[in-house]
Rosetta silent file (secondary structure, phi, psi, omega in degrees, C-alpha in Angstrom):
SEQUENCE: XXXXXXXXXXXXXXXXXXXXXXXXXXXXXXXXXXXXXXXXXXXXXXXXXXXXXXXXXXXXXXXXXXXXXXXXXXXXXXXXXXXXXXXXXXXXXXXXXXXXXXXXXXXXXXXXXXXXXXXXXXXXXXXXXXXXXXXXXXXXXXXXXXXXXXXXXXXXXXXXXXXXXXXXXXXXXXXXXXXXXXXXXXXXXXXXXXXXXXXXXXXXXXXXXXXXXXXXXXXXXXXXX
SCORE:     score description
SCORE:     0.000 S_00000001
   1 L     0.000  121.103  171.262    5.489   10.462   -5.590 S_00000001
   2 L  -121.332  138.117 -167.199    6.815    7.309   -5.721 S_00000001
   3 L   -54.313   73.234  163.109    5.467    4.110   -8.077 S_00000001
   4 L  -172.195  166.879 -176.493    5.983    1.537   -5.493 S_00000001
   5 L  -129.863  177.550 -178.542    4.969   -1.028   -2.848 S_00000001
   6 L  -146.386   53.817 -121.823    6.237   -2.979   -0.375 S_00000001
   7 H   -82.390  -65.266  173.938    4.069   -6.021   -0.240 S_00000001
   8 H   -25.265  -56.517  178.219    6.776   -8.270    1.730 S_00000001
   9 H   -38.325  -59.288 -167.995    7.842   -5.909    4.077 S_00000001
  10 H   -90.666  -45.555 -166.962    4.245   -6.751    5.567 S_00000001
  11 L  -100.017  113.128 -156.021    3.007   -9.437    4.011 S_00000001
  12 E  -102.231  141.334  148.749    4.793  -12.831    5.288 S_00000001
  13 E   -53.721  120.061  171.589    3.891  -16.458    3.972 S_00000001
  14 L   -17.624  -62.556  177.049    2.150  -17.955    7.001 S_00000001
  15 L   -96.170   14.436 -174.286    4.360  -20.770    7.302 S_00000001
  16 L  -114.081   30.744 -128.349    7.826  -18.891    6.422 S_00000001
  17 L   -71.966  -25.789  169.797    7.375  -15.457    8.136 S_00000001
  18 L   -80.392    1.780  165.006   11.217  -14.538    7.100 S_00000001
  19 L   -99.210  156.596 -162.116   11.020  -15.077    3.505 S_00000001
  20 L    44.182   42.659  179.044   11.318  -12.305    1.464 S_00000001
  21 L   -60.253  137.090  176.481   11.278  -10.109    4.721 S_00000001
  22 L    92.392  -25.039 -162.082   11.829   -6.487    3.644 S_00000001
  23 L   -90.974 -155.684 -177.328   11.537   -7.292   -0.013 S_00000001
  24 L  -146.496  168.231  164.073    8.282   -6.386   -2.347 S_00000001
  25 L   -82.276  -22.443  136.004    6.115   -7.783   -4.743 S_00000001
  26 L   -67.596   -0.642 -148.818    7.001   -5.033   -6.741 S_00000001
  27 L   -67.104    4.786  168.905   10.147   -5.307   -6.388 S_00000001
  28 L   -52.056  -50.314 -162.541   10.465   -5.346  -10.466 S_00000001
  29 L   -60.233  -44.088 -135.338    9.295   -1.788  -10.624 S_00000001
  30 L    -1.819 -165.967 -118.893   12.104   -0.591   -7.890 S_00000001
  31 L  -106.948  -11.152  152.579   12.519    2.329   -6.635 S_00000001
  32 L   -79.056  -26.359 -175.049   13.996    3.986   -9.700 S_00000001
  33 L   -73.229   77.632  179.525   11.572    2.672  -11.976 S_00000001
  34 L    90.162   42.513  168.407    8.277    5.672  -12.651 S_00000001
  35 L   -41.855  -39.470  166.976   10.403    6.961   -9.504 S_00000001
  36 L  -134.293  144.575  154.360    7.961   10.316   -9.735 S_00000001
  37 L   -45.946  135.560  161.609    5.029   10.657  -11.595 S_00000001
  38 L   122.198  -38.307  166.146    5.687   13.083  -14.494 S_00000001
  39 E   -85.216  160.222  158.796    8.714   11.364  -15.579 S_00000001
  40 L   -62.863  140.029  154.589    9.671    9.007  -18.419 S_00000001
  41 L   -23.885  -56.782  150.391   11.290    5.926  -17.342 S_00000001
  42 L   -43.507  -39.206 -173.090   14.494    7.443  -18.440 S_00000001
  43 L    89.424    0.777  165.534   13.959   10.793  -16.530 S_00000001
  44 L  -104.682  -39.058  174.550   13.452   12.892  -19.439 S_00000001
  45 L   -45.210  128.932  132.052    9.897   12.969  -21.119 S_00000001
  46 E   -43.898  119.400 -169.031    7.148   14.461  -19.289 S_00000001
  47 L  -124.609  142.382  173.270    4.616   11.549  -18.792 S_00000001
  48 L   -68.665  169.889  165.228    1.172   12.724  -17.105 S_00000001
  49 H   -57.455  -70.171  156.567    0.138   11.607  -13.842 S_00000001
  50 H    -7.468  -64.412  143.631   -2.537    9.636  -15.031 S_00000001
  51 H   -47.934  -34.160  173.685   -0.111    7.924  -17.527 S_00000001
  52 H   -50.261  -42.141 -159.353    2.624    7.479  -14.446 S_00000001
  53 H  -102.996  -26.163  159.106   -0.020    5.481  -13.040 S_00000001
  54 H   -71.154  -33.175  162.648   -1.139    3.637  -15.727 S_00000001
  55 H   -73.902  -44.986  171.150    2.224    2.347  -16.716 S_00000001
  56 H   -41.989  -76.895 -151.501    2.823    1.094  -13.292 S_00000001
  57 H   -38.700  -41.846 -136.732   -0.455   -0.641  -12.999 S_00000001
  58 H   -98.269   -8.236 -176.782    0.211   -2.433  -16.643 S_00000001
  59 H   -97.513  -32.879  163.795    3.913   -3.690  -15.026 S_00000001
  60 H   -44.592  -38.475  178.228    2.230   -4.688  -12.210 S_00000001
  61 H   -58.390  -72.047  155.378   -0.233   -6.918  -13.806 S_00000001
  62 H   -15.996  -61.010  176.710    2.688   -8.133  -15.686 S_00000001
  63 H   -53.592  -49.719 -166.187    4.451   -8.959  -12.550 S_00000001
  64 H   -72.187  -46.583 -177.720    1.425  -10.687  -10.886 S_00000001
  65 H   -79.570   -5.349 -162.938    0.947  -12.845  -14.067 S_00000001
  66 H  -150.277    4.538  162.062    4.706  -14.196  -15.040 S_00000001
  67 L   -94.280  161.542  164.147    6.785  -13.956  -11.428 S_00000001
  68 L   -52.747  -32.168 -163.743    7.736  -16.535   -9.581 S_00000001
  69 L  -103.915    2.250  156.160    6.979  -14.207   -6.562 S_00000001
  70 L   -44.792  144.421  170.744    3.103  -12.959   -7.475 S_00000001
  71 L   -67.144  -18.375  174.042    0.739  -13.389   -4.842 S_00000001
  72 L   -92.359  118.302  150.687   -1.241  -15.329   -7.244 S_00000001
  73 L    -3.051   99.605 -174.025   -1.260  -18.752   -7.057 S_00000001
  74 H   -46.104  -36.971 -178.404    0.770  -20.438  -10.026 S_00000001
  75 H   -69.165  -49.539 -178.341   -2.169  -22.525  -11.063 S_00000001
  76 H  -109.721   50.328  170.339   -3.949  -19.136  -11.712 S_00000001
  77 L  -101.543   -6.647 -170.188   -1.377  -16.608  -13.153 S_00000001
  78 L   -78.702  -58.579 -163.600   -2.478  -17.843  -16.986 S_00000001
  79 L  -113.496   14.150  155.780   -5.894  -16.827  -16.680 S_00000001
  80 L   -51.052  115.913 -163.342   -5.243  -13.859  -14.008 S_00000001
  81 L   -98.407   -9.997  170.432   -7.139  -11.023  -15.866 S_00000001
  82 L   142.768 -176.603 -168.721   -5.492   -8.054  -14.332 S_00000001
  83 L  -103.540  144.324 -156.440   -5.944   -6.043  -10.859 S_00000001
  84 L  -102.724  165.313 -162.935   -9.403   -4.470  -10.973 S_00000001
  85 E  -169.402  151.461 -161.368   -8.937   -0.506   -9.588 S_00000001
  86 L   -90.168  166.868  174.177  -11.316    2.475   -8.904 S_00000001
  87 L   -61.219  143.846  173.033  -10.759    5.510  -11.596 S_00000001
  88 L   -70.176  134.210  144.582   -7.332    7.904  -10.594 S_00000001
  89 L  -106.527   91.759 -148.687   -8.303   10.590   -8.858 S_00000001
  90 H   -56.137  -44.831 -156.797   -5.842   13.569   -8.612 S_00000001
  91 H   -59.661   -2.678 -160.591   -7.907   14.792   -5.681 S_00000001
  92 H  -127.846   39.062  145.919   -6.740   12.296   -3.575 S_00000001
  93 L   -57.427  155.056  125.135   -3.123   13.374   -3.772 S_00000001
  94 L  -120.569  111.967 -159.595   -1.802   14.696   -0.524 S_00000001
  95 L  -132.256  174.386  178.308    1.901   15.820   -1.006 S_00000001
  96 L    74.331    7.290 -169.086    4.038   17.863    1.282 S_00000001
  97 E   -70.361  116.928  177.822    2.796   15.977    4.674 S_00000001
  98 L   -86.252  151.416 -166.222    4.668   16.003    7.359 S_00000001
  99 L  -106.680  120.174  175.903    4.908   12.955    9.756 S_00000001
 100 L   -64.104  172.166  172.145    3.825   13.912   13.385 S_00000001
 101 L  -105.786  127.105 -177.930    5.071   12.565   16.299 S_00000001
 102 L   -42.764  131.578  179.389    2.706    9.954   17.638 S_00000001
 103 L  -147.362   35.938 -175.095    0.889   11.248   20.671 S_00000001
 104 L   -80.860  154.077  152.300   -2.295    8.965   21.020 S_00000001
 105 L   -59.731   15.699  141.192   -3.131    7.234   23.956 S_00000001
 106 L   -71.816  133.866  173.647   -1.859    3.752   22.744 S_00000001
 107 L   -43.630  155.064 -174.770    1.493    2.548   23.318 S_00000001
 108 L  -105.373    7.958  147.713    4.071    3.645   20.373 S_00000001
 109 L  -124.607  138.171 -162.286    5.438   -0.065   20.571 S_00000001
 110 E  -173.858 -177.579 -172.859    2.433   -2.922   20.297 S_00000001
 111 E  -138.457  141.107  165.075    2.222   -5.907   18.307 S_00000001
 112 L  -114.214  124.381  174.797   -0.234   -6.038   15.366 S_00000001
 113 L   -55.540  168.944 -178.917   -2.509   -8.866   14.667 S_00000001
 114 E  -160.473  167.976 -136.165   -2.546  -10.099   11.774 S_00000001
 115 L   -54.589  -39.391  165.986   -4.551  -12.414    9.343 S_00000001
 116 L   -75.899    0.671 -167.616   -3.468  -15.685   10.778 S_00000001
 117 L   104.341    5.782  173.932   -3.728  -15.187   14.265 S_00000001
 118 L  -118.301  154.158  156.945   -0.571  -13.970   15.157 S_00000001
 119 L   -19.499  132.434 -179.000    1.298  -11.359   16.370 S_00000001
 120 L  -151.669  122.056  172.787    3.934   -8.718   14.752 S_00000001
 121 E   -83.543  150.235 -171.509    5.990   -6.306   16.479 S_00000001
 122 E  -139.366  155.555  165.591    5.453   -2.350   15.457 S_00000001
 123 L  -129.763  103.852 -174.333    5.794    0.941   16.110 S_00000001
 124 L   -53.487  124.709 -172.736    3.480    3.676   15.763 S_00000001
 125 L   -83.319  -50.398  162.597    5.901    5.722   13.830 S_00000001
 126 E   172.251  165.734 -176.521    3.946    8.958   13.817 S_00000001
 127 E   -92.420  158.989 -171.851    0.464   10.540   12.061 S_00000001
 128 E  -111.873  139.098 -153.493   -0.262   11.793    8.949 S_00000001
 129 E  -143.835  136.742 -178.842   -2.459   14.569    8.826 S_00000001
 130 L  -150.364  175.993  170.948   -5.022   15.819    5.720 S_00000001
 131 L  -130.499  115.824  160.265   -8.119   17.341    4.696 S_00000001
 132 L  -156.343  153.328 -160.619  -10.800   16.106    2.699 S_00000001
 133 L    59.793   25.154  157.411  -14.343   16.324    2.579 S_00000001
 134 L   125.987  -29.708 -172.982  -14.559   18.741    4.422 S_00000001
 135 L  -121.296  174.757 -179.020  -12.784   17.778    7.414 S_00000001
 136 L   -83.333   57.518 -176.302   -9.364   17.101    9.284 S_00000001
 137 L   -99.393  177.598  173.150   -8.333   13.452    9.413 S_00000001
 138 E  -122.925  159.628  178.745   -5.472   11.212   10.520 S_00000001
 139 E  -146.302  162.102  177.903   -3.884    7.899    9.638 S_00000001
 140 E  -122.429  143.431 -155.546   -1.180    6.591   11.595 S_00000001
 141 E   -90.222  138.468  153.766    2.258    5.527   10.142 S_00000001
 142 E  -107.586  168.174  177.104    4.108    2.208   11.249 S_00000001
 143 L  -159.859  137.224  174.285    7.317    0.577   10.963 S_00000001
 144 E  -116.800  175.184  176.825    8.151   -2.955   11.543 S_00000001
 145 L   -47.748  -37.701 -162.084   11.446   -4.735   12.430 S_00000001
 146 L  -105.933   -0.053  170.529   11.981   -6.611    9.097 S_00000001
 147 L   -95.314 -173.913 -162.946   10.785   -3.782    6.629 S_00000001
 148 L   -87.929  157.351 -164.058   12.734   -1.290    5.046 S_00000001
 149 L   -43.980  -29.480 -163.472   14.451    1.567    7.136 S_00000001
 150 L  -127.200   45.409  170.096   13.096    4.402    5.501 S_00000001
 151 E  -136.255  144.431  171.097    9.302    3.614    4.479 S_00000001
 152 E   -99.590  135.847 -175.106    6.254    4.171    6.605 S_00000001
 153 E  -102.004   99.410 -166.355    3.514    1.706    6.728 S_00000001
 154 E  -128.109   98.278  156.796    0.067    3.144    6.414 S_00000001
 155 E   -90.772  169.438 -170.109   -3.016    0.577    6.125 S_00000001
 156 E  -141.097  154.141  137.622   -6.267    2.417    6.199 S_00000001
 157 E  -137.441  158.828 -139.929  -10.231    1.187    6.049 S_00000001
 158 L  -141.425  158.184  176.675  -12.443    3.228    4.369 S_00000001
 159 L   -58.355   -8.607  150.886  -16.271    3.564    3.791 S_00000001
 160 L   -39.746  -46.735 -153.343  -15.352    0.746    1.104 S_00000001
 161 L   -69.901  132.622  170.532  -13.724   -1.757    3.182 S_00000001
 162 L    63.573    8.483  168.589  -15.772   -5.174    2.906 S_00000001
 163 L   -98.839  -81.569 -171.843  -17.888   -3.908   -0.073 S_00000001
 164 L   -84.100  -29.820 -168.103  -15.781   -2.671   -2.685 S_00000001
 165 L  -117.002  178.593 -163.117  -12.422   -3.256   -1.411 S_00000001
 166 L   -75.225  129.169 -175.444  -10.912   -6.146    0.745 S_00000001
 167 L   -59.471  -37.463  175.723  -12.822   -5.967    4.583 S_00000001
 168 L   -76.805  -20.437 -170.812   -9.252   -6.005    6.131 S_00000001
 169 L    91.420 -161.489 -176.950   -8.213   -3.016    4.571 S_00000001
 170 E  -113.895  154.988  153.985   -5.622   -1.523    2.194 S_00000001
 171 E   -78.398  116.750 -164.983   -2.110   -0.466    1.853 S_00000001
 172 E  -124.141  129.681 -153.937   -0.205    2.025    1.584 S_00000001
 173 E  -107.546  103.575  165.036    3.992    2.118    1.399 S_00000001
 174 E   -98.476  167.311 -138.380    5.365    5.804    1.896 S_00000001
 175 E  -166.217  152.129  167.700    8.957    6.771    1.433 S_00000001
 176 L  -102.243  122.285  174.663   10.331   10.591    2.526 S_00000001
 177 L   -75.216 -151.863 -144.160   10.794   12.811   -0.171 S_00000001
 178 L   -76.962  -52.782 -157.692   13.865   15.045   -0.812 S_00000001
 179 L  -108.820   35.349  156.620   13.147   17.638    1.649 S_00000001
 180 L    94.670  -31.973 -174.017   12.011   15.248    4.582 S_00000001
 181 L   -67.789  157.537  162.132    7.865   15.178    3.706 S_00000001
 182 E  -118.396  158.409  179.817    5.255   12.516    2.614 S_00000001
 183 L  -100.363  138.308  159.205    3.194   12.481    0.071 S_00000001
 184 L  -107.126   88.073 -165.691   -0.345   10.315    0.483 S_00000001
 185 L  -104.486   60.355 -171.889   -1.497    9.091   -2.479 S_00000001
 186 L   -21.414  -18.174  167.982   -4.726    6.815   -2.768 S_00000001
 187 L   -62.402  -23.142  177.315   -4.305    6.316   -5.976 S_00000001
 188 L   -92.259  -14.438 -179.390   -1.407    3.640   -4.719 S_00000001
 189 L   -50.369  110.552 -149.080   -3.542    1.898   -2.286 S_00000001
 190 E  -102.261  144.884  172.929   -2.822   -1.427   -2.494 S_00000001
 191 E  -128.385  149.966 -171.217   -4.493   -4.641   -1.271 S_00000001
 192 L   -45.054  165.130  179.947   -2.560   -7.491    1.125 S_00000001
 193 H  -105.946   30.877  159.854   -1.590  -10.309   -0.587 S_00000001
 194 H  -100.027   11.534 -177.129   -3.620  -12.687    1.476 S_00000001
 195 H   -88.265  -35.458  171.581   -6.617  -11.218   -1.005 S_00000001
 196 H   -80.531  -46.198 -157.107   -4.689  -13.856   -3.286 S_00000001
 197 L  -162.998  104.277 -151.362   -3.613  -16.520   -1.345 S_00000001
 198 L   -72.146   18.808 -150.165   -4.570  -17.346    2.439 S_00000001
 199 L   -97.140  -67.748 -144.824   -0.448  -18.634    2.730 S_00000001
 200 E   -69.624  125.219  163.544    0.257  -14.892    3.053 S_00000001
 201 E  -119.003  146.856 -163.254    0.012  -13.477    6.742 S_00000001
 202 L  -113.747  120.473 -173.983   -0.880  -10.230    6.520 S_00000001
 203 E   -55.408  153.456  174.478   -1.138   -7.156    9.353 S_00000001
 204 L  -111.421  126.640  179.994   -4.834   -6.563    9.897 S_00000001
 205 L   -42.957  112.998  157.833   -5.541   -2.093    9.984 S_00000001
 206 L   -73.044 -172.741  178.463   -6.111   -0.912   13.219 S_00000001
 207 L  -104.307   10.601  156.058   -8.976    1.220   14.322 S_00000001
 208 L  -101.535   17.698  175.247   -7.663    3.942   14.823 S_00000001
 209 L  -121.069   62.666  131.021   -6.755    4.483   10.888 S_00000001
 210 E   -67.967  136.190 -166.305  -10.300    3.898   10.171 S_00000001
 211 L  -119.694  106.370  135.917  -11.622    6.763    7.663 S_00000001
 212 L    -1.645   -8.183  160.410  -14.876    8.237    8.022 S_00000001
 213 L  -176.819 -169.159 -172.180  -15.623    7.934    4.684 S_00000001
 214 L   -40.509  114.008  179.506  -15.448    6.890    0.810 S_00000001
 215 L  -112.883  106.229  151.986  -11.408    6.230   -0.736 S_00000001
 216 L  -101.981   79.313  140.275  -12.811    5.441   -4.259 S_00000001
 217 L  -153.453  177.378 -162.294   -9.292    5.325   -5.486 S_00000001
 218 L    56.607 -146.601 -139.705   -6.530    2.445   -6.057 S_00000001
 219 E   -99.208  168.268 -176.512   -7.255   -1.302   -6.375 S_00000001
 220 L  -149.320 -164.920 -177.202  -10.486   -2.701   -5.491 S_00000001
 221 L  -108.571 -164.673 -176.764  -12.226   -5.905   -5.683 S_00000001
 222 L   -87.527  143.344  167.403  -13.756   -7.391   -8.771 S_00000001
 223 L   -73.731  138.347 -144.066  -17.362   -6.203   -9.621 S_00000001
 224 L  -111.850  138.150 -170.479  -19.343   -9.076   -9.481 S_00000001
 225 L   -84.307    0.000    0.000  -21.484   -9.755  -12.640 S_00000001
């Protein structure tokens, strides 16, 4: 599994759409950094999942409060209290996934809207296929021009979406493990960075990777007091 996002890749400033094309918002963590859950920074301790995921989130915060390149507004990285996030859930691991080859009745090249009103070209890359609750579902994988070669781009909305979590939906950055597979891990679900700052244009989730029900895991929105 690996501790990372790819905020950039997708999420363009409005009026710049090539800066920081490809790069992340994460990009502190990279891609060696909590590379798999289980490891030590270093690669030798055993660290739990639960801790793997807890150290990210605390570098993450860190990032979002003291870079130049958080999604948060400079006037409010001081009193930016951290990213609010549903409890991990193990259950909502999916590892070993293979990525199908798209075969929907949409074109496999389309342009996706996106927050500002414009356009982005994509490619349904291929689906992702899992079981929970009970059931079968699918999410469908993307790839754009300016992100990086070898991650798939899976936003989702969920029975959450516009309650608990952001109404456009969430993010998710997959990578191929060793022996070709993805892992799907909700616990990483991410939200655009136009949730910070309307600058940011952001892809909006199609409908067909609408989910049939509840993702209480990864970031959420603030509970309201």
């Amino acid at each position: 599994m690996t501790l990372e996002h790819d905020h950039e890749a997708h999420d363009h400033q409005a009026h710049d759409h090539d800066e920081h094309a490809g790069h992340d918002h994460d990009e502190h963590a990279g891609r060696d950094h909590d590379e798999h859950a289980g490891h030590d920074h270093a690669g030798h301790e055993h660290v739990s999942y639960p801790d793997a995921i807890a150290n990210y989130r605390a570098d993450k915060d860190d990032y979002f409060r003291e870079s130049q390149g958080s999604p948060v507004p400079a006037a409010d990285r001081a009193t930016f209290l951290g990213i609010p996030y549903f409890p991990v859930d193990e259950g909502l691991r999916f590892e070993g996934l293979t990525l199908e080859p798209y075969a929907g009745s949409e074109p496999a090249q389309f342009q996706i809207p996106t927050s500002d009103g414009k356009l982005r070209d994509a490619v349904r890359a291929g689906v992702l296929r899992f079981d929970l609750g009970g059931a079968t579902h699918t999410l469908t994988g993307y790839t754009f021009a300016t992100g990086a070669s070898d991650s798939i781009f899976v936003p989702f909305l969920d029975g959450t979406s516009g309650k608990e979590s952001y109404g456009a939906g969430r993010y998710l950055d997959l990578y191929p493990e060793h022996d070709g597979t993805y892992a799907l891990d909700f616990n990483l679900a991410y939200h655009p960075s136009c949730v910070y700052d309307t600058k940011f244009s952001c892809p909006l989730t199609p409908a067909e990777n609408r989910l049939p029900l509840r993702i209480e895991a990864g970031e959420r929105l603030a509970v309201e007091p």
